[in-house]
LUMVOVEX-589654 format. One record per residue (C-alpha): x, y negated, z. Coordinates in pm, whole numbers, padded with zeros to 5 digits, always signed. Layout:
N
XYZ
...
# end
This chain:
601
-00422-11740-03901
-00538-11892-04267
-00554-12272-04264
-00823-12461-04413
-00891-12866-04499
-01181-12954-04665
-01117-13084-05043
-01280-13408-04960
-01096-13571-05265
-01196-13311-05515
-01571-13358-05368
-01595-13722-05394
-01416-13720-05759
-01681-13458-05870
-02009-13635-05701
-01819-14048-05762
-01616-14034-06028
-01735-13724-06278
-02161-13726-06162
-02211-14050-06064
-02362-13944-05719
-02421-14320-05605
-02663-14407-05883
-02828-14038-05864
-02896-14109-05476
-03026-14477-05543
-03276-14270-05808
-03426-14112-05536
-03694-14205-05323
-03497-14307-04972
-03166-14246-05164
-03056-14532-04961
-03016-14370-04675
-02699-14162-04818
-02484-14441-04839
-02104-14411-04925
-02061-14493-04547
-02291-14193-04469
-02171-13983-04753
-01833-14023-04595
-01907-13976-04198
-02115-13623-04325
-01791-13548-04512
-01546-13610-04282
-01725-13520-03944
-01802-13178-04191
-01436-13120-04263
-01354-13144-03880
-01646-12882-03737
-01551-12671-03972
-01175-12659-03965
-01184-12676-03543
-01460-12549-03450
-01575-12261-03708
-01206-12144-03853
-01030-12031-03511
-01335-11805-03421
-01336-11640-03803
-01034-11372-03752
-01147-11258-03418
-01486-11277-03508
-01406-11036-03771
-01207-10804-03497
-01459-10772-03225
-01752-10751-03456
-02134-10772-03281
-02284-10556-02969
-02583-10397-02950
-02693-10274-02595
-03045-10225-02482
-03221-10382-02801
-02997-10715-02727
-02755-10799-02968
-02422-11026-02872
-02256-11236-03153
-01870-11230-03117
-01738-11527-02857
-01730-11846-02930
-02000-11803-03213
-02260-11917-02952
-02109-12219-02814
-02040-12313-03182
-02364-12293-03280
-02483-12524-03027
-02187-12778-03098
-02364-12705-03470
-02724-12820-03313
-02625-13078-03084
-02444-13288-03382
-02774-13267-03598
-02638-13011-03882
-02934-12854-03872
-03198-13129-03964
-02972-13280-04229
-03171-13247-04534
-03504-13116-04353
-03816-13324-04403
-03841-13622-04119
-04218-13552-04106
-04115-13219-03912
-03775-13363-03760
-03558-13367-03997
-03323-13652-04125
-03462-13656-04456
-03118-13646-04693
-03112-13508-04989
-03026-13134-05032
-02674-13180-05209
-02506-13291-04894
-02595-13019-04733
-02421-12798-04962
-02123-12991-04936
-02136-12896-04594
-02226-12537-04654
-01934-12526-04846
-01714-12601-04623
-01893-12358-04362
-01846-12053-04614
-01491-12109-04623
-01420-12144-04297
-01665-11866-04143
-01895-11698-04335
-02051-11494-04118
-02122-11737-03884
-02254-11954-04166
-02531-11675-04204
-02686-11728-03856
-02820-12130-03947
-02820-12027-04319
-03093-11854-04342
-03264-12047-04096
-03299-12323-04382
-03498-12106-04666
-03734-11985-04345
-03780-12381-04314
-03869-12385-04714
-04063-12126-04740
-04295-12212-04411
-04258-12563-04565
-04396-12494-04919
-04657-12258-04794
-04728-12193-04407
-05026-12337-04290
-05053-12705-04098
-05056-12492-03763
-04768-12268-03853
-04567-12582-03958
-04650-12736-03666
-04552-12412-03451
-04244-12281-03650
-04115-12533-03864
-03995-12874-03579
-03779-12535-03429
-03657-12436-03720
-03525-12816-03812
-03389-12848-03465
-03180-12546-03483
-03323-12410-03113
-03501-12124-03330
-03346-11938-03623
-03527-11726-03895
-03433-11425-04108
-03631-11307-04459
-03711-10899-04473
-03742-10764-04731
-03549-10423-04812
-03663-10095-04670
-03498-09745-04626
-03623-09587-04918
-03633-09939-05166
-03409-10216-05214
-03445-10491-05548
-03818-10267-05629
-04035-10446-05296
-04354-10268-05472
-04262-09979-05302
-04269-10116-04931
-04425-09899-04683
-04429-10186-04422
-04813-10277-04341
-05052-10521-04212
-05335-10457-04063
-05609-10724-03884
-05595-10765-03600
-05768-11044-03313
-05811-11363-03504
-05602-11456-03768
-05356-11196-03677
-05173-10911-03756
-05026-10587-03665
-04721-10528-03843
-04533-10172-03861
-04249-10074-04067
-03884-10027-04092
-03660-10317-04255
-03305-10258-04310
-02988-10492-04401
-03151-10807-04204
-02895-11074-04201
-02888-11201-03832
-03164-10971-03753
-03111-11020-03429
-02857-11230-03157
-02770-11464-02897
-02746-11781-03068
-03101-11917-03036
-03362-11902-02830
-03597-11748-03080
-03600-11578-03418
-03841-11665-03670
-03924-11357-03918
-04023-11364-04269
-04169-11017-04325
-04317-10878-04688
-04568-10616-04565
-04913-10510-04775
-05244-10523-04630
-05535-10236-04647
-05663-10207-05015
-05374-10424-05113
-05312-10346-05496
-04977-10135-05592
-04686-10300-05668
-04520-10611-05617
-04883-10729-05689
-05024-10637-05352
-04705-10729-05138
-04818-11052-04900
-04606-11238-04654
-04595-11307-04251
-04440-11462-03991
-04326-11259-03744
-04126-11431-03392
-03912-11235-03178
-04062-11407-02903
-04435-11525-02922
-04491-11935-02887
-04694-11969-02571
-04949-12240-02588
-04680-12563-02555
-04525-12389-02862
-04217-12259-02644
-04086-11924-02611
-04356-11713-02435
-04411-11275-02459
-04194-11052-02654
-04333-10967-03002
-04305-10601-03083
-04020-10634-03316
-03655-10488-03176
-03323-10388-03373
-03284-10063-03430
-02911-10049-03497
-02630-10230-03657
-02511-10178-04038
-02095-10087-04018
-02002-10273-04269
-01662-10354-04474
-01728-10740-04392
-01883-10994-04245
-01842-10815-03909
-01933-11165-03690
-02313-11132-03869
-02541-10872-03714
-02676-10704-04004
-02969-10547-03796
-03183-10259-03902
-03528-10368-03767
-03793-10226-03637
-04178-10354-03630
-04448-10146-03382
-04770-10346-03438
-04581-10673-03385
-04795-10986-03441
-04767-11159-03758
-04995-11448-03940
-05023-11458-04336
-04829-11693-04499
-04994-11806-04813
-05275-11657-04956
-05300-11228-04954
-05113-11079-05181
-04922-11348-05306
-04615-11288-05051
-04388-11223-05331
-04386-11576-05464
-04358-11743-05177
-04050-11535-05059
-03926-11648-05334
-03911-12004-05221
-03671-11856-04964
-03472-11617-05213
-03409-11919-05459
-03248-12130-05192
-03063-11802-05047
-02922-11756-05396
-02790-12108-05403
-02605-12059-05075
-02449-11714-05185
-02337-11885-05490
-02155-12180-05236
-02038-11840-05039
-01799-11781-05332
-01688-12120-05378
-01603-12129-05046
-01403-11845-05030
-01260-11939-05322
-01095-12246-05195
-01014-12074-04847
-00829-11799-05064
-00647-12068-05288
-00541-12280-05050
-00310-12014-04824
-00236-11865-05099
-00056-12177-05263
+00087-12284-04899
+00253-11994-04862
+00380-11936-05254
+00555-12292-05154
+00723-12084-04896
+00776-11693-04951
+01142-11660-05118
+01169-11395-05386
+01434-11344-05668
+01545-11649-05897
+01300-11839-06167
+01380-11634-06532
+01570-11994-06669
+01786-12031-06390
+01766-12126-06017
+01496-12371-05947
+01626-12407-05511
+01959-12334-05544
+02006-12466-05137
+01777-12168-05083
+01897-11759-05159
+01613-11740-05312
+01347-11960-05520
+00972-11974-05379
+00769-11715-05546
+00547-11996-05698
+00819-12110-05962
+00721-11725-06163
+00460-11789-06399
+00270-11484-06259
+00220-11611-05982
+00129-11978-06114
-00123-11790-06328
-00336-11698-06031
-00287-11948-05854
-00453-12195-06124
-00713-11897-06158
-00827-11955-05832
-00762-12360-05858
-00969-12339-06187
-01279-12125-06025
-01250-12352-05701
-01297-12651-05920
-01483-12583-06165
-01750-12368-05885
-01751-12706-05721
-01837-12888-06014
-02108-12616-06139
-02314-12654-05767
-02300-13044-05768
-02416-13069-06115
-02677-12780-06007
-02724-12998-05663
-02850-13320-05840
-03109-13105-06023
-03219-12954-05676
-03210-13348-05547
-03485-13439-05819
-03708-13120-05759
-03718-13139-05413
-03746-13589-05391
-03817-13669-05729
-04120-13793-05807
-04329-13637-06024
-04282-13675-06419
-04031-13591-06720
-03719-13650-06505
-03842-13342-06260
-03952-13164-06486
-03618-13183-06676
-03455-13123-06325
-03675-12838-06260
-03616-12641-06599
-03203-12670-06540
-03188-12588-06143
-03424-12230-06305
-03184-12139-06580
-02927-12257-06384
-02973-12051-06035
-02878-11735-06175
-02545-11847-06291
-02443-12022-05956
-02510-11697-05738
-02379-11488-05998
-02092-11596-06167
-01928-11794-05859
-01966-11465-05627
-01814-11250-05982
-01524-11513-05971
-01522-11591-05620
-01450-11191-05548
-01156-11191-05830
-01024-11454-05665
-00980-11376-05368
-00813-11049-05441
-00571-11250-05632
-00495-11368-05309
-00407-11068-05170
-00203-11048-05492
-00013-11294-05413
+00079-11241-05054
+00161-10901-05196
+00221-10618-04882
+00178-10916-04596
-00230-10983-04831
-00284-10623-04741
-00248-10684-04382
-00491-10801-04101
-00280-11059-03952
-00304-11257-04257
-00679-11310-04304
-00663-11245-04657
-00782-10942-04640
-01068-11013-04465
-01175-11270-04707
-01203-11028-05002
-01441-10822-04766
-01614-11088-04677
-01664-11219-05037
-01776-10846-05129
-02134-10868-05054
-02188-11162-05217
-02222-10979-05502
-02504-10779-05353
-02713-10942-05152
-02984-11170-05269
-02970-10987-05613
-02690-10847-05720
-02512-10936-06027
-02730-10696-06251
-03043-10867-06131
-02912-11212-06191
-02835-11121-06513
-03197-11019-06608
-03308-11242-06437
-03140-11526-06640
-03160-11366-07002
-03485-11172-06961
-03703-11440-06766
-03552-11767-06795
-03419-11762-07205
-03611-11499-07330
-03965-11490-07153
-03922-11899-07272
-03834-11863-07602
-03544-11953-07586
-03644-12294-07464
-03540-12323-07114
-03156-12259-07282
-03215-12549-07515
-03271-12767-07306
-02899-12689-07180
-02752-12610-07515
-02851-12998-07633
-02692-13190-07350
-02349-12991-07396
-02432-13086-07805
-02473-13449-07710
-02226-13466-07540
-01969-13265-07749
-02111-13560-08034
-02067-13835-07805
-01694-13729-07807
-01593-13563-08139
-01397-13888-08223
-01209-13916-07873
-00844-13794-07936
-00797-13744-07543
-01079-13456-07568
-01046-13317-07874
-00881-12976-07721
-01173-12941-07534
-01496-13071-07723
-01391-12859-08019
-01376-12511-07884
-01699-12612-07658
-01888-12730-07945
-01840-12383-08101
-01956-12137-07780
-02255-12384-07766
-02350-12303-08123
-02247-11932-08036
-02463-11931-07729
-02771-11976-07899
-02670-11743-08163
-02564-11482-07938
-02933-11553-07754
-03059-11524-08075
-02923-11169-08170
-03015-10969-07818
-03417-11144-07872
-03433-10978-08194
-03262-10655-08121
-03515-10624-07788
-03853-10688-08031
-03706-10346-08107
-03598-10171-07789
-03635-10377-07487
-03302-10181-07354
-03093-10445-07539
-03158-10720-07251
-03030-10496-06956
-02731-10396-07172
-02613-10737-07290
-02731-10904-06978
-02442-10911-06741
-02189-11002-07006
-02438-11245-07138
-02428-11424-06766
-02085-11389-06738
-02051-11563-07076
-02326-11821-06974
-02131-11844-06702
-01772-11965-06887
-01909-12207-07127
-02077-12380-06835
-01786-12425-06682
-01608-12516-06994
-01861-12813-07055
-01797-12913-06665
-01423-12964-06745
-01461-13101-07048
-01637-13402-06865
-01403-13379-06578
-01122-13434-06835
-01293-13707-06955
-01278-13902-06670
-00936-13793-06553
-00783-13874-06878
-00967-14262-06863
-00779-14225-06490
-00430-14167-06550
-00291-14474-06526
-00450-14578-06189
-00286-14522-05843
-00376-14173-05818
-00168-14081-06128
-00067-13732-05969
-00436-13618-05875
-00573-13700-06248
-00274-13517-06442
-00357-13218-06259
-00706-13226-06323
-00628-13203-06690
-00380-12957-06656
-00638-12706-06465
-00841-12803-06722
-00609-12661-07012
-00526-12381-06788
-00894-12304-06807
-00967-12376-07181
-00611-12126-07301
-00637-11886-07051
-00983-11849-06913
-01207-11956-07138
-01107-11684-07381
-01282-11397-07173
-01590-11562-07361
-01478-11344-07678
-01456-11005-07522
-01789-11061-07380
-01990-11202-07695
-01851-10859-07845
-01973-10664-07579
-02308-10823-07580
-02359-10789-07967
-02207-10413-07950
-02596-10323-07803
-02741-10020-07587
-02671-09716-07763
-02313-09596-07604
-02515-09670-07279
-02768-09470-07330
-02713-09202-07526
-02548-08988-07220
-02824-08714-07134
-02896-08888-06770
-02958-08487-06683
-02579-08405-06668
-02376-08723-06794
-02182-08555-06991
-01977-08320-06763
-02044-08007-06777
-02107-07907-06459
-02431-08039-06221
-02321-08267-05941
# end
């Protein structure tokens, strides 16, 4: 079975040492109450759920899958009883609002937590997961009664929720939902339709589920335009707001899927179930996307997680597999063979891995503080600052950590060589797992327009900029420091490139508005790289003012990764900048008719 201890040194380096989380959380309003003493107890208390509670259940969780008999769906054992260890220590209400039960901390230490969650069990992570962007959603919009109703379960963790969105015939393209709405008594609703792919659809876990449905009324206009939102329980609240009739909403079947067997990925089924609007009529899109913003967050901190789950066995047992002799000589000579992790090959993915753990884990606590400000902050330049970053910056967190997060882990497999490619292992499992990250929640492509088509383009450029000048300040601030100057130079030049590179697809797409879908994956990817590189550059920066402290070890490795990062990573920047100015035509000058071949397919 993999191991698994929470990098609790690497966290508080990033959020002490590197972001200066103490000052951030004495910024916000009740930032006192995450103190370093309750920093540390969330940390530490974290690290223990999830390495004893979570990590034993993941492999066999993965073997016996979920069970669907007569509409009732059974997570794997032991998921249950973990989830109500999970409730009964307050995980649930960490971050929530205290006006509706919750403990009122700000958002980033829950993702530390989530973290350590996603690599430990991801598919149970999914069950309370998406229980928290129901709470946002119903938070941001849902009416006073549907707060009070929904919202104090939700928090508490005795009632979970699910968003559904995709149908049969439609996935990313929700203007063509069939799903409808139709008045009903009161201020409700009859909803029917089919909804497919519904993480934790239905199960055991909690007493209730809480659904987020997209359906569109009568005379609703076409499109996403006419799409509204409901909430739609599996059980309906009686009139003490407990669990009272079943709603007309079952699951239909279970997805078989390559991973994340221990989540019931439910088809679901809605005949005339009850549902109440959620937000005004026809504006359901937008507020789902309260939910889908958060949800692409925690996908994002599903390939960091998996990233340090992969790179940690993987480096325990390169200590210990024997194979062949180091190319300058013996390096265990008491051994008949030297551990594989003396061969350069496999020290280069190793530090791939060590590189994209760190520097993922540096990308969603700088991302974190901005979703601190938005979400406590108070109104004013600062949020507004906040607000601008967390939008351009989104994208690239769900994106380019699931991209790197699924490389990695196949390294690990790599590495473990025949024994990767076998169950017993569990490293298998975690490139399965960290498959659909790249799907769900927008895949890749729709990150990728998302970022250069809305957020730089549809701004002007200006949402970028605002990046683009603290990495410039910054690489200023520094020019003259001899410790940084192998990393401030080569940043200094992508930051001028990035803008250039914007620059080139905006004018190219006055002209054929093609360009931005055929630059705009490399152009994340890309994005993706030189945010990383600025997030080692200041990591260096500290290390390198650290070396001569007590923790001498920890510091020179932190500036080795980040070489590794700058010679060997870093460099993928120039294929795709060539790829992104090489334009649309070879894409689409194929005849979409017959591709090319020759014969019809």
């Amino acid at each position: 079975m993999p191991s698994y201890q929470a990098p609790i040194r690497d966290m508080r380096f990033v959020m002490d040492e590197m972001l200066d989380y103490p000052a951030h959380y004495a910024r916000l309003p009740n930032g006192d109450d995450a103190s370093p003493d309750v920093v540390s107890a969330i940390l530490e208390e974290g690290a223990r759920f999830a390495r004893d509670v979570l990590l034993p259940i993941n492999q066999s969780g993965d073997e016996e899958g979920c069970l669907l008999e007569g509409g009732e769906v059974k997570a794997p054992n032991g998921f249950k009883e973990a989830y109500q260890q999970y409730v009964e220590g307050g995980w649930p209400s960490l971050a929530a609002d205290p006006a509706h039960g919750g403990q009122g901390l700000p958002p980033s230490l829950a993702m530390l937590l989530s973290e350590m969650i996603c690599a430990t069990n991801l598919a149970w992570g999914m069950y309370p997961g998406l229980s928290h962007g129901a709470a946002d959603a119903l938070r941001h919009h849902g009416t006073d009664e549907q707060k009070a109703t929904y919202l104090t379960k939700l928090v508490e963790g005795v009632w979970t929720g699910t968003m559904c969105l995709t149908e049969p015939h439609c996935g990313t393209d929700l203007g063509l939902i069939k799903t409808r709405a139709v008045p009903a008594d009161g201020d409700a609703y009859a909803i029917t339709g089919t909804k497919i792919f519904i993480s934790a659809g239905e199960h055991n876990l909690a007493e209730n589920i809480v659904h987020l449905v997209l359906a569109k009324l009568p005379g609703a206009p076409e499109g996403s335009k006419g799409i509204s939102l409901f909430v739609v329980p599996k059980f309906l609240p009686d009139a003490q707001g407990d669990v009272g009739e079943r709603n007309g909403v079952t699951c239909g079947s279970l997805e078989h899927k390559m991973g994340i067997h221990g989540n019931a990925t439910c088809v679901m089924n809605f005949d005339g179930a009850t549902g109440y609007l959620v937000g005004p009529p026809n504006k359901g899109l937008a507020c789902m996307f309260t939910m889908m913003n958060a949800a692409r967050l925690g996908v994002g901190i599903q390939g960091l997680g998996l990233i340090e789950a992969s790179f940690q066995n993987s480096l325990s047992y390169a200590r210990d597999r024997l194979q062949m002799r180091g190319l300058s000589g013996k390096q265990a000579p008491e051994k008949p063979a030297d551990p594989i992790i003396v061969h350069p090959d496999v020290r280069r993915m190793l530090l791939t891995q060590k590189a994209f753990a760190e520097g993922g884990r540096m990308l969603v606590l700088y991302t974190a503080q901005m979703l601190d400000v938005v979400e406590h902050g108070e109104p004013g330049e600062e949020r507004d600052h906040a607000e601008t970053l967390l939008g351009l910056l989104t994208p690239i967190v769900k994106a380019f950590l699931t991209e790197v997060g699924f490389e990695s882990t196949n390294e690990g497999v790599q590495i473990y060589g025949g024994h990767g490619f076998i169950k017993e292992w569990g490293m298998e499992q975690l490139v399965r797992d960290a498959r659909i990250t790249r799907l769900y929640e927008g895949t890749t492509g729709i990150q990728a327009l998302d970022l250069l088509g809305r957020k730089v383009l549809m701004s002007q450029g200006e949402s970028l900029k605002v990046f683009t000048k603290e990495i410039h300040k910054f690489c200023k601030t520094e020019a003259d420091n001899p410790a940084l100057k192998e990393f401030v130079g080569p940043l200094a030049k992508l930051n001028a490139e990035w803008g250039e590179l914007t620059m080139g697809v905006g004018m190219k797409a006055m002209q054929d508005r093609e360009e931005v879908g055929a630059a705009s994956v490399d152009y994340l990817m890309y994005s993706g790289y030189v945010t990383l590189a600025y997030l080692f550059a200041r990591a260096a920066k500290q290390a390198s003012a650290s070396l001569e402290g007590d923790d001498k070890a920890f510091y020179a490795a932190k500036l080795n990764t980040a070489r590794f990062y700058y010679q060997r990573l870093l460099p993928r920047t120039k294929a795709h900048a060539q790829m992104i100015q090489s334009g649309a035509s070879s894409l689409m000058a194929i005849s979409s008719e017959d591709f090319g071949l020759g014969f019809e397919i």
